[in-house]
Each structure stands twice: as structure tokens, then as C-alpha cells.
N, C-alpha and C positions, 0 to 999 in steps of 0.2 A: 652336652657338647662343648659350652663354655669352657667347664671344669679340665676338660678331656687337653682344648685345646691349649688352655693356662699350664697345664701339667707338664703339654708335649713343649713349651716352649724354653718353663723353666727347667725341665731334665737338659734340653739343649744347652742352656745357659751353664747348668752341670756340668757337664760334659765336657762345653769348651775352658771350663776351670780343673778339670779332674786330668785330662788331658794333657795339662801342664804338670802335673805330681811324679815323682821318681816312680822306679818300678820297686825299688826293694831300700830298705834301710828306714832311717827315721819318716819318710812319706810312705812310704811304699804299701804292699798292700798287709803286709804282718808286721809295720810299723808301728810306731806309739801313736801315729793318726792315721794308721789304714781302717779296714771296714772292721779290724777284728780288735783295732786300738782302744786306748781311752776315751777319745771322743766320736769314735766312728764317723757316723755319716752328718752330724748333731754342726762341723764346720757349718752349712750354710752355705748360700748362694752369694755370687759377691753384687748381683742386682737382681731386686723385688720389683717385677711390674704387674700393676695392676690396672686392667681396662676393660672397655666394652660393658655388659655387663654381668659383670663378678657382682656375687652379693656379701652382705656381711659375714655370713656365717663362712662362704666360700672364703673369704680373706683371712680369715679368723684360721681355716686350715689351713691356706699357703703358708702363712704365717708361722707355724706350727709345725709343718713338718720342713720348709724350707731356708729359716731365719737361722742364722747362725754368726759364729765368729770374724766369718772371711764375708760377711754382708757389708755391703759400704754404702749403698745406693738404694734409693726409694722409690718409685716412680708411678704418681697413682694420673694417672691421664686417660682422660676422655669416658670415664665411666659413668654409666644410666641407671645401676640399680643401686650402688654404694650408700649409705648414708650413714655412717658415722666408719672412722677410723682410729682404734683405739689399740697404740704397739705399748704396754708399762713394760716392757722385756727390753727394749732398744734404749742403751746407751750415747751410742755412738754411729756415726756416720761420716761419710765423707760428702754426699750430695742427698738433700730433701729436694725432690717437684711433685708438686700438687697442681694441676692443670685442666679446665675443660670440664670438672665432673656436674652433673646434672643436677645430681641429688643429694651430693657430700652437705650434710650437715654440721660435721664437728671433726675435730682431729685434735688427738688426743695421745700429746707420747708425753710424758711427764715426766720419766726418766732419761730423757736424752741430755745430756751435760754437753757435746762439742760437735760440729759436724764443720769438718775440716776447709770446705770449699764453700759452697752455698744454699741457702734454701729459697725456693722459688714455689708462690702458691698464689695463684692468677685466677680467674674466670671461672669462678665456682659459684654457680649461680643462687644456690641457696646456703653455701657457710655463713656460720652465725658466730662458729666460734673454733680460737685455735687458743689450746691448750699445750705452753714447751714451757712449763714454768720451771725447768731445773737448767734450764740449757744457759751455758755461762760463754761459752766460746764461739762463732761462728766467725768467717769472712764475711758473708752481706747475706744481709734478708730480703727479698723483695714481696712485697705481701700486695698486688692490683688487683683492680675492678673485681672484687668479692660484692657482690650489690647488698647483700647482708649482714654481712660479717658486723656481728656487736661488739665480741670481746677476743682480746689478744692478750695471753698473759704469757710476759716475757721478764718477767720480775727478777730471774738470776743473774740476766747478760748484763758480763762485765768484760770481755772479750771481742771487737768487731770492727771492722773496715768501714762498713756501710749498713746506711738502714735506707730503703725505700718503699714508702706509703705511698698507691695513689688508687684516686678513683673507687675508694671503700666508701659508698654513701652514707650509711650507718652507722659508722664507728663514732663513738665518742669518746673512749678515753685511751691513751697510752700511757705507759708509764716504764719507765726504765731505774728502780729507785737505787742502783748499786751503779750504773755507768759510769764511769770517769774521764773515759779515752775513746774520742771516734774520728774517722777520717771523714766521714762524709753522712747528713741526715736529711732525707729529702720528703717530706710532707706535704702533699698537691693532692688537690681536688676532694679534700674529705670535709664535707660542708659539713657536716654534725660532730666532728669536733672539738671537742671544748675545752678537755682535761690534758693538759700533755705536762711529763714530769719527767724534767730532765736537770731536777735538784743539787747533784753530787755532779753534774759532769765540770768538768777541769779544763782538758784541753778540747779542741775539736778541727778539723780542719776545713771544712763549708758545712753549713747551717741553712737550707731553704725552708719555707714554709709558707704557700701558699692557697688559697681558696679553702680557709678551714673557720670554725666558728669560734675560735679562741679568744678572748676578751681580754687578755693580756699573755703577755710571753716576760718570763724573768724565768734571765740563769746567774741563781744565784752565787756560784762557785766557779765560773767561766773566767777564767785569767787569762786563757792563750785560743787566739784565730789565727789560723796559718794563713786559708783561703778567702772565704768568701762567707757572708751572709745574706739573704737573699730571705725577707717577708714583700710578699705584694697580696693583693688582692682579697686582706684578713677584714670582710667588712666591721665584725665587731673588736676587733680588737680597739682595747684603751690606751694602754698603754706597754711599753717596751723598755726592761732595765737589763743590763749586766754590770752590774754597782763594780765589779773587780777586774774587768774587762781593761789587761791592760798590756799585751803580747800580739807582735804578730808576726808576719813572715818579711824577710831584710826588706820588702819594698811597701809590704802595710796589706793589709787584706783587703778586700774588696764587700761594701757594704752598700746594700741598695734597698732601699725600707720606701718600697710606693703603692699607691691606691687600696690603702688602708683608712677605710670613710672615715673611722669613728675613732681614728687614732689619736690623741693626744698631748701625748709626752715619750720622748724618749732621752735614755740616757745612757750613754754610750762610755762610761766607768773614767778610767785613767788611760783609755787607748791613747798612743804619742803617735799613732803613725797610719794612716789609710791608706791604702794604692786609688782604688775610685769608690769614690762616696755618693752615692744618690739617694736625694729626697724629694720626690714627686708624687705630686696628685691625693695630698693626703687631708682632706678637705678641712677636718678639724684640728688638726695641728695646733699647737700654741707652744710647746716647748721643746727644745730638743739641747739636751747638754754633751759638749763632747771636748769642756774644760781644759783639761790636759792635752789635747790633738796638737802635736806641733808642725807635721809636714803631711799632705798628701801627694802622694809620687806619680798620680795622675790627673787627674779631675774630680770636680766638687761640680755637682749639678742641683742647684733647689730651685724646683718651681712647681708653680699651681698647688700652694700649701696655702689656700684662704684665709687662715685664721691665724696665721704664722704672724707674729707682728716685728717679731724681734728675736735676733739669737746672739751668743755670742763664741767668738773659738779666741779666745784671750793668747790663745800662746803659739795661734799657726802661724809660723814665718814662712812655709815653701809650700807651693801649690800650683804646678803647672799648667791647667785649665780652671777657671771660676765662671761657673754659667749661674745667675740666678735671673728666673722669669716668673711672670702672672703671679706675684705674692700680692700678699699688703703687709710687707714690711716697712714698716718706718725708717727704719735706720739700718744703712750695712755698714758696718763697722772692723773693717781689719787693719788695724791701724799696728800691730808688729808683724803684717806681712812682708817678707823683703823680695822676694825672689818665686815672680809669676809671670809664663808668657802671655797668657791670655785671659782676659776679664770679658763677659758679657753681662750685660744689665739690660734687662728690658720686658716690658710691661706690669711693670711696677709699680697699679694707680697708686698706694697711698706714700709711696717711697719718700722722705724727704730730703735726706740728706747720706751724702755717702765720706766714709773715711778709708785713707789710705797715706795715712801720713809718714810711713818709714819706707815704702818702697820707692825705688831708683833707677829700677831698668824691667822692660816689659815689650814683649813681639806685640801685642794687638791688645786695642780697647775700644769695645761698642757700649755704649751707653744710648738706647731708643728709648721711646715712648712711652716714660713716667711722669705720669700727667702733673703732680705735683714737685718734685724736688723741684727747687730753687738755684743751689748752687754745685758747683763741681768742682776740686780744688784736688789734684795732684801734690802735695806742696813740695816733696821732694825728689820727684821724677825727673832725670836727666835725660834718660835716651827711650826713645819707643822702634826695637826694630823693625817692627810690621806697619801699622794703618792705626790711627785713630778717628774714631768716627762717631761722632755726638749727635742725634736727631730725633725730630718728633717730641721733643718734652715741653709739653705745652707750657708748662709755670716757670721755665729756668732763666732765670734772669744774668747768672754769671759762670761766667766760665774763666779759670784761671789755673795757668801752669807754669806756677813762677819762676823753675827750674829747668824748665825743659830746653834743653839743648839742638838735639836731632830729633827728626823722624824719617827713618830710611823707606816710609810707600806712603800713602796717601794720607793726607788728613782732610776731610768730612763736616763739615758745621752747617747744619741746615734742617729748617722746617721747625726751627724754636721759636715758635710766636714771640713770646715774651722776654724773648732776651735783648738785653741792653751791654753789657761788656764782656768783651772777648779779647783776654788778655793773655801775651806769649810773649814775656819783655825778653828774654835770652835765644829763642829760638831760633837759631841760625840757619837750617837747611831743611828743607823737606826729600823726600823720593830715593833717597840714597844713592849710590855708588855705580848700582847695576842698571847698565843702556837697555836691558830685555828687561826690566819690569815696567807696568804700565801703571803711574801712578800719578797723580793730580791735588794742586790743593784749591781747594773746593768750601768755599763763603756761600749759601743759598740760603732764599726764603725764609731768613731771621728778620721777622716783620719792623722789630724794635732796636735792634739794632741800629746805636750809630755809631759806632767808632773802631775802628779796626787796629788793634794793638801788637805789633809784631814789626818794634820798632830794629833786630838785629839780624832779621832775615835775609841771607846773602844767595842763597840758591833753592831753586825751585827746580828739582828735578822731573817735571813732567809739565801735564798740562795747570793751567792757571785760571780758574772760574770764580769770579767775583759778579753774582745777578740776585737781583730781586730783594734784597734787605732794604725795604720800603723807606726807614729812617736814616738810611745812611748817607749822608753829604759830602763829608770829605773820604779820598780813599790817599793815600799815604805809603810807600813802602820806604824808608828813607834809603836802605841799605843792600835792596835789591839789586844785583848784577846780572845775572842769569835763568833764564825762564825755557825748561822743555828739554828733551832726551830725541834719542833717534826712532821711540813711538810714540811722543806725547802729541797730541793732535788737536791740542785747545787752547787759547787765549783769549778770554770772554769779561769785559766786562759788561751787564746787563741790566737794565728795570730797577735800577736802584733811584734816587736823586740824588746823586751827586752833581755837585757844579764843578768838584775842581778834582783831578789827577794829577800825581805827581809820584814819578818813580824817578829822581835823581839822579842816580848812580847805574839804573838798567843800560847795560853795553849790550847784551844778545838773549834776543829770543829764536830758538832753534829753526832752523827752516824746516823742518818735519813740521811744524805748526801751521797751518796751510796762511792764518791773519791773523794779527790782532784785533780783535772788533768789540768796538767800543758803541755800545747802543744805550746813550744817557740822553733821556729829552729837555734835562735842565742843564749842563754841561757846558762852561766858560770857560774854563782853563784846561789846560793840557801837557803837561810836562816830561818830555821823554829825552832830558837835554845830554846824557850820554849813548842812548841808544843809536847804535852803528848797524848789529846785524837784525835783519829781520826779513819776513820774506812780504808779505801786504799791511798794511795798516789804514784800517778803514774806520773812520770817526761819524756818527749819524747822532746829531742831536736836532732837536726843534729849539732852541736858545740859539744865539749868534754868542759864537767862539771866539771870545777877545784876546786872549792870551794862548798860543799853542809853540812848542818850544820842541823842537828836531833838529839841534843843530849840527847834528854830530852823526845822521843817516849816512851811511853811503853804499853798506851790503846791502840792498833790496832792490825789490821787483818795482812793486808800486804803492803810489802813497796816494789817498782817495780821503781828500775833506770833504766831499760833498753833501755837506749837512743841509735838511731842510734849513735849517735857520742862518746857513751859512756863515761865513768867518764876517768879522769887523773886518773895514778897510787897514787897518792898522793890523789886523793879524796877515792878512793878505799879503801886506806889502813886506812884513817880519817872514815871514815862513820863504817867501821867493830869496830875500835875502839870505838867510838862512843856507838855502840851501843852494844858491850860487858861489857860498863863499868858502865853501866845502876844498879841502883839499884832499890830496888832488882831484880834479873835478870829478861830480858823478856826470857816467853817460850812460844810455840806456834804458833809463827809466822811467815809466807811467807815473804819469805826475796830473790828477786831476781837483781841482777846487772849483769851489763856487764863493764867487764872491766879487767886487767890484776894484779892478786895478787901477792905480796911482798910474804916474808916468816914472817914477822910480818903480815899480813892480811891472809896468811894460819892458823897461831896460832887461831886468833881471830875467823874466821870460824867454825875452826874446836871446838870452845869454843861454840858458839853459837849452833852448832846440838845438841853438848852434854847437851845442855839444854833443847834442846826439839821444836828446830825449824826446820825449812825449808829453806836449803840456795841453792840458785841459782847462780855460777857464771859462765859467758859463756863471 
């Protein structure tokens, strides 16, 4: 009944091919290919399906009386009795599928040279083995989930778009010994693995290779990457060479080499040019060379390489993202980088020291939580467009940007135990230009910290936080003018010791700033001798305030000394003078101190109600 219905299916298949043929002339039926022609009926079907279960001998006669010239197509699916498949008559084809058989053990065409489209041979539960060892030309292979499949011999192809391996648990060797040229190789999930030989190949355009037992990968004849290479997951892999590896596509291929346990060394030839480069999670790491690399046109990512101590890329000048984390690199070193938007550094115990001595402009820099570096030195950074942000590095004792000019968003210093100098002798403005970004500069919890260096700082575009640097005593801006945007929402100095403030030259802090508040419990002096606009200013020390200097307020709501420790008599009497002497007079204003008045500072008082303010003294 099988036989019967295989019969009635492929006569139909006839049929709708014979169906197409002229009635009379060269097709016809007393044609040179009619039934009475040279080749009769011997044409052939233009598709062979084989299913259900057909047995071999059964195959063996479809084959036999059905195969011929106008055959393009193969199609053995879902068959229970099949078990080997063996065409030496088939040359040619336009599509192989092998799919679903139960019992297919081997397949076996060994004269097939080209099959024009693809070959596809999937979920065969017990192949062991495929046999095309003459086949030189294909578009793409896809050869999955064969749980047994031992041997693949594809030894002629030198012709092919694509090749994809996956989920063959068995297989250990491939070999390709004549390749040259492929667009695409994708190797996943074949844990037994080991032998792969892709000796002669030249160019390629992506390169994957994942979850296999390969102990190194070298191509030794690999000059040109268009796309992409992509090894993760090779737990035995050693090591990784393409000694000639030196081509790739106008904007650099994309190369991502991670959690490869036992990996290495790698060495990535004469490549000049990467698009994104990723090395992660590769525990054993110690070398990686890629010498010659001079620009990545995306992103550089390295981290969680353990054993990484040190690398170097001697000639990369352009790289628009640099992330490197969790190593134990000693030294990062890009010192002919010119032209990067973004650097991150962070969690880097053994880090020590970092170089970047030829770059000059940069959107963003994080530098966190490298327990060891010491020092941090930009030397020739002028402008930063985005945020710099330095934190958590418990050993950093300095930090210096000798050059630096601007920073258009925030800058960030905080939570460095050990730091002692922080120096920005050119730095003129923070926050930049734009009223809608929310940005702040930000002095925190640098325990050793004493001295604050940012002696040409003229504008501070956002909020302004200066707390908690335990060592700090004097705070200083000589050449500050302006502090805050229309959302900057802070003016803080906090928790530090200082005794003495002095901002000089500050004429406005934004009234989006709801106070200035000033929370120092050793705090004598106070200095805000051009500050005009402001919206609160509220001063709280436990020291008595000998010196405080406002003599130029007149934009504001209110002014609050009321410090535990309250003001000296002698500041008392300076601040009421001060601000009686104001022109044209202020009125309106919440005016409260504490402290004990003269009979010249009852005058002055009693001058300022009659103007129209609010005085508080207690």
C-alpha cells in the first residue's frame, strides 16, 4: 500500500511536469524526447519524495525508475523504515532536505558536485553519517540537531554562502581543506568538537563559533572580515590566532571573543580597524594583541578577564566608546588615543594607574571603584561635553586636569577616601549652555581631602554641592560669578570643617535654587562680598561667626544667621551695617540673626523696618 501510494504520488508529480511538454516537434510525443525519443521516459521527475515508511529497497526503486535529468529536488521527510540513503547516480540538484527520519543512518551521494539553492538535513534521530564528499558548490548547508551524526565529509566545497552546524552532539571533526571564500560560518552547540579546519580560507564575511570543545581556533590564511566574529562559550579553547588578519568592511567588523574559560591568548594579526570589539568573561586571559588596530568606529568593551594584567593597542587613535570593568589590569594605557566620546573604568582591584596623554576632547568619563590606582591625570584634555564622574577609588590620592577648560554637565568627586588633591587650575565653567539639562558640580565624602583647586572657575551651571570632605578647611572659589540654571535645585555646602568661605566675586545664584545652605560646625568666616542675587541664605554653625561679609545682597527673599553659635558682637553690628548701607535700599526682606546688638546695630535695625523689612534678632 506504501509502494502503491508513493507510485500514485510521484506519477501525479509526472503528470503535472508532462502536462507542460509540446504536443508534437522536438517535445512532443514522436519527438527526440517523446516516449518513442532518445531518452524516453528515463527524463525523470523534477522532485523525489520520500516518506512514511518507504524502505530501502523501496527507495532504491523509486529511484530507479523515477530519477532522471529534469530531477532538481530531494526530499526524504519523516520517514520510520529508511535507513541508509545511498543516490552515486546524482550529480546535481537544485535543493537537498533530509528532515524528521527515525531510522536514517547514513546518506550517501558522493557524486553530487553543485546543488544550486540549499541543503537542509535536521532531526534525524540516529544519522551517523553524511557522505557529499565531491560536492564543490552549494548556497548554504544547514546540517541541526542530528544527536548522532559522527562524520560529515564535505572535503570538495570550495563554492558557498553559508555553512550552519548546530546542536550535532557527536560530531567532532569538520574540515573544509579547499575553502577560500564564505559569507557566513556558524558553529553552535556541538560540544564534542575539537577538529575544525578552515586552513586555506582567505576571506570570510561572519565567523561564529560557539559551545564546541575546540582547544584553539587558528586561520591561518584569513586576511579579510567583512562582518563579524563571534567565539563565546569554547570552554577549552587556548588560544585564538589570525596572524594575517588584516581587512575589513569601511567601518571595521565586529568582534566579540567571551566566556571562553580556558582561553588565553589571542591575536588578532594586522587588523587597523574594528566597528565593536568585545572581550568578556574570559577567566584565563593574559594576552591579547591587536598591535596594528588603529580606530574602532564603535565600542571597545573588556571586562571580567581575571588574569588580564596588561594589554596594549600602541596605535589606536579613534574609539567612540571604551568600557573596561572587573579585570586586574595594572595599567590602561592609551596614550595615542585622540578622539573618544566615552571612557568607563570601573572595578578594577588591581588597576594602577591610567594613561591618556594625547587626548583633548571627550562627551563622558566614569572612573569608579578601583581599589588601588593612586593617580588620575588627563594631561591634555581641554573640553569634556557630557559629565565627569570619579568615585569609590579607595587608594586615589590625586586627581589632576591640567588642561581642562570646560565641562558642559556635571562633574562628580566623591566617596575617594584617600584623596588629598584635586586640581582643575584652567577650568572655567561647568554645566554648559543648555537651561534643560540638569546638571551639578558635585565635591562628596573625599575623607582626605583638603584643598579645593579650581582657582578659574567662572560659571557653574547647575546645582553646587560641596559636603562631607572631613579634611577640608578652607573652601575658596576666587573667580566664581554665577551658580544654577532654571532646574538646578542645590546650593549645599555640608559636614566638611571648614572655618572659612569665601566666594569673592559670586554676584548670582539662580532663584530656581530654593537656599544656599551652609551647614559647617566649625565656621568663622563667610564671604559673599559681591553676591546680589539669591533667593535664602541660611548659615548654621556651632562656632561663633566672626567675620561674615554680604555687602552687596539686595535680590533676595531672606537672610537667616541663626547659628547655634551665633555671630560675634562685631559681626552683628558689620552685617546690619552692611546691609543698611545698600543702595538703593532693600525692602521687604526676612532678615533673622542671633546674636547680641550694639547701640549702632539697634540704629541700623531699627533703619532697616523702617524700610520695609523683617528683622529678627534673638
Amino acid at each position: 500500500m506504501k509502494y502503491i501510494f508513493l507510485r500514485f504520488l510521484l506519477i501525479t508529480l509526472a503528470i503535472t511536469v508532462l502536462s507542460c511538454e509540446g504536443e508534437d516537434g522536438m517535445d512532443g510525443i514522436n519527438g527526440e524526447d517523446g516516449v518513442d525519443g532518445v531518452n524516453g521516459s528515463n527524463d525523470g521527475l523534477e522532485f523525489l519524495v520520500f516518506a512514511g515508511d518507504v524502505t530501502n529497497e523501496e527507495a532504491t526503486q523509486i529511484i530507479a525508475e523515477n530519477f532522471g535529468k529534469n530531477t532538481h529536488t530531494l526530499l526524504v521527510i519523516n520517514t520510520t523504515e529508511l535507513t541508509s540513503l545511498e543516490l552515486p547516480d546524482i550529480t546535481s540538484l537544485v535543493r537537498l532536505e533530509v528532515k524528521d527520519n527515525k531510522t536514517l543512518q547514513s546518506i550517501a551521494i558522493p557524486n553530487l558536485t553543485s546543488v544550486t539553492q540549499d541543503i537542509d538535513i535536521y532531526a534525524n534521530d540516529v544519522l551517523a553519517s553524511i557522505n557529499l564528499e565531491a560536492l564543490s558548490n552549494v548556497s548554504r548547508i544547514d546540517i541541526e540537531n542530528n544527536a548522532t551524526l559522527t562524520n560529515v565529509n564535505l572535503n570538495a566545497l570550495s563554492g558557498i554562502s553559508g555553512i550552519q552546524f548546530r546542536e550535532n552532539q557527536l560530531l567532532e571533526t569538520l574540515a573544509f581543506p579547499v575553502l577560500k571564500e564564505i559569507n557566513f560560518i556558524s558553529l553552535r552547540s556541538l560540544p564534542n568538537l575539537s577538529n575544525l579546519d578552515l586552513n586555506t580560507l582567505e576571506t570570510a564575511g561572519s565567523i561564529s563559533l560557539t559551545s564546541t570543545k575546540m582547544s584553539s581556533f587558528i586561520l591561518p590564511k584569513l586576511t579579510t572580515l567583512s562582518s563579524s566574529l563571534s567565539l563565546s562559550s569554547n570552554e577549552d579553547m587556548i588560544s585564538v590566532a589570525i596572524p594575517l588578519l588584516a581587512n575589513s568592511s569601511e567601518d571595521g567588523a565586529d568582534i566579540s571573543i567571551q566566556s571562553n574559560t580556558n582561553l588565553t591568548t589571542i591575536n588578532l594579526g594586522n587588523l587597523d580597524k574594528i566597528e565593536r570589539f568585545t572581550i568578556n568573561n574570559n577567566q584565563n586571559l593574559s594576552l591579547f594583541e591587536a598591535n596594528e588596530l588603529v580606530a574602532i568606529t564603535n565600542r571597545f568593551t573588556l571586562s571580567n578577564n581575571e588574569n588580564l594584567s596588561s594589554f596594549s593597542l600602541p596605535k589606536l587613535v579613534s574609539i567612540p566608546s571604551l568600557t573596561i570593568s572587573q579585570s586586574n589590569l595594572l595599567n590602561i594605557n592609551f596614550n595615542a588615543l585622540q578622539e573618544i566620546s566615552f571612557i568607563s573604568i570601573e572595578e578594577n582591584e588591581k588597576l594602577e594607574a591610567l594613561g591618556f596623554s594625547s587626548l583633548t576632547k571627550i562627551d563622558r568619563i566614569t572612573i569608579s571603584e578601583n581599589k588601588i590606582v593612586s593617580s588620575i591625570s588627563f594631561d591634555a584634555l581641554e573640553t569634556i561635553e557630557g559629565s565627569l564622574t570619579i568615585s569609590d577609588n579607595e587608594n586615589l590620592k590625586t586627581i589632576i586636569f591640567p588642561n581642562l577648560t570646560s565641562i558642559n554637565n556635571s562633574l562628580s568627586i566623591g566617596l575617594n577616601t584617600a584623596l588629598e588633591t584635586l586640581s582643575f587650575p584652567l577650568l572655567s565653567s561647568t554645566g554648559g549652555d543648555n537651561p534643560e539639562i540638569r546638571s551639578s558640580f558635585s565635591v562628596f565624602s573625599n575623607t582626605l581631602l583638603n584643598n579645593l583647586d579650581f582657582p578659574n572657575l567662572v560659571t557653574v551651571n547647575g546645582s553646587f554641592v560641596v559636603s562631607s570632605n572631613n579634611a577640608l578647611s578652607t573652601i575658596v572659589f576666587p573667580l566664581l560669578t554665577s551658580v544654577g540654571n532654571d532646574i538646578a535645585n542645590s546650593f549645599i555646602i555640608s559636614d566638611n570643617t571648614v572655618t572659612s568661605i569665601t566666594f569673592p566675586n559670586l554676584e548670582l545664584v539662580n532663584k530656581n535654587i530654593r537656599e544656599i545652605s551652609i551647614r559647617e560646625n566649625v565656621l568663622e568666616m563667610l564671604n559673599f562680598t559681591k553676591l546680589v542675587t539669591f533667593n535664602i541664605l541660611d548659615v548654621d554653625s556651632t562656632a561663633i561667626l566672626t567675620s561674615v561679609n554680604i555687602s552687596s545682597a539686595q535680590d533676595f527673599f531672606r537672610l537667616e544667621l541663626e547659628s547655634p553659635g551665633s555671630l560675634s558682637n562685631a559681626a552683628v553690628e558689620s552685617v546690619l551695617n552692611q546691609l543698611v548701607s545698600i543702595t538703593p535700599a532693600i525692602t521687604g526682606k526676612s532678615i533673622r540673626i542671633k546674636g547680641v546688638l550694639s547701640a549702632q546695630a539697634i540704629t541700623d535695625r531699627d533703619t532697616l523696618v523702617a524700610n520695609g523689612n523683617s528683622i529678627s534678632i534673638r
